[in-house]
C-alpha positions as CSV (number, residue, x, y, z in Angstrom):
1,X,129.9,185.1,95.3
2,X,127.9,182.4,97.2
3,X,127.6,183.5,101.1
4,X,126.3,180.2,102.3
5,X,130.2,178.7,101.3
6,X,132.4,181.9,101.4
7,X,133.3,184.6,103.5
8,X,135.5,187.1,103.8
9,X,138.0,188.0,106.5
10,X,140.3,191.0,107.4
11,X,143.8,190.8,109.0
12,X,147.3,192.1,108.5
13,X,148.7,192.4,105.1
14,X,151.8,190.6,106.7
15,X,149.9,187.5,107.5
16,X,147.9,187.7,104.1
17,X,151.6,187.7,102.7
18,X,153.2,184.6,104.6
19,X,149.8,182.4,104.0
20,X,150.0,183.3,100.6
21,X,153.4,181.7,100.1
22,X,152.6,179.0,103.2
23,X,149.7,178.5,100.0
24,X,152.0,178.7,96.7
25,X,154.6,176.6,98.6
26,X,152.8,174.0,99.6
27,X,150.4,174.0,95.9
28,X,147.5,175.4,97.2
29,X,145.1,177.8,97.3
30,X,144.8,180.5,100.2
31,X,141.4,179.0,101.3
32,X,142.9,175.6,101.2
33,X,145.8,177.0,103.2
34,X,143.7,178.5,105.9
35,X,141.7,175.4,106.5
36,X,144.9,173.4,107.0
37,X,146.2,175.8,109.3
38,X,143.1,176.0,111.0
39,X,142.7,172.1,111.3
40,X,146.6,171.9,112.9
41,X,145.8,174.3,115.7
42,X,142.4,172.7,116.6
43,X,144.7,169.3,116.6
44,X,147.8,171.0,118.8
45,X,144.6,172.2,121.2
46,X,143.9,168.8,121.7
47,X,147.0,167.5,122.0
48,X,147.8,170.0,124.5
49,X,144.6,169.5,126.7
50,X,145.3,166.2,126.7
51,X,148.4,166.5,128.3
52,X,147.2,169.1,130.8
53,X,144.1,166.2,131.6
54,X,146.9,163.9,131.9
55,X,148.7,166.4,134.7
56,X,145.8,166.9,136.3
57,X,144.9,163.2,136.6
58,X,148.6,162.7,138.2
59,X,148.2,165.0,140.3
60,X,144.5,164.1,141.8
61,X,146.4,160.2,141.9
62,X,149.0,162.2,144.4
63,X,146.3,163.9,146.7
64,X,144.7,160.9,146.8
65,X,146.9,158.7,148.1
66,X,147.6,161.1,150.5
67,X,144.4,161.5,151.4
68,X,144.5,157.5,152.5
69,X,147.7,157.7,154.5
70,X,149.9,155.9,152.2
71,X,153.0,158.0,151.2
72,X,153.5,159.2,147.9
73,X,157.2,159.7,146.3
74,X,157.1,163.4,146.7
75,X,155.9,163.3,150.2
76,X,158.6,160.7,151.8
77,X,161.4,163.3,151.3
C-alpha cells in the first residue's frame, strides 16, 4: 500500500457499519464516502462561523451606538 496517499484509521465498528452503507447507498467507495463527509462538516463549520461572525458584528453595531449616545431598539424599552 502506498503511505504517501493512504492511511489507515480506527473507530467503532458501528460507524464503520453506517459509512459503509452511507458508501454503497450513495455508489461509492468508503474512502470516497469519508471525504464527502469530511468536506460537508468543514462546509457546516463555515457556515456556522459565519453566522456567529454575523452575531457578533450585530452585536458590536449595538454597543456601539450606545457608546455614541444614540439609542438602540433594545435600549429605548
Amino acid at each position: 500500500m502506498d503511505t504517501t496517499k493512504w492511511k489507515c484509521g480506527l473507530g467503532p465498528i458501528g460507524v464503520y457499519w453506517k459509512i459503509r452503507e452511507l458508501a454503497r447507498l450513495e455508489n461509492r467507495k468508503i474512502g470516497g464516502q469519508l471525504e464527502r463527509i469530511y468536506d460537508e462538516w468543514v462546509e457546516d463549520r463555515r457556515r456556522e462561523a459565519a453566522v456567529l461572525d454575523q452575531g457578533e458584528n450585530r452585536a458590536a453595531g449595538e454597543v456601539n451606538s450606545d457608546e455614541d449616545g444614540s439609542r438602540s431598539a433594545s435600549s429605548q424599552g
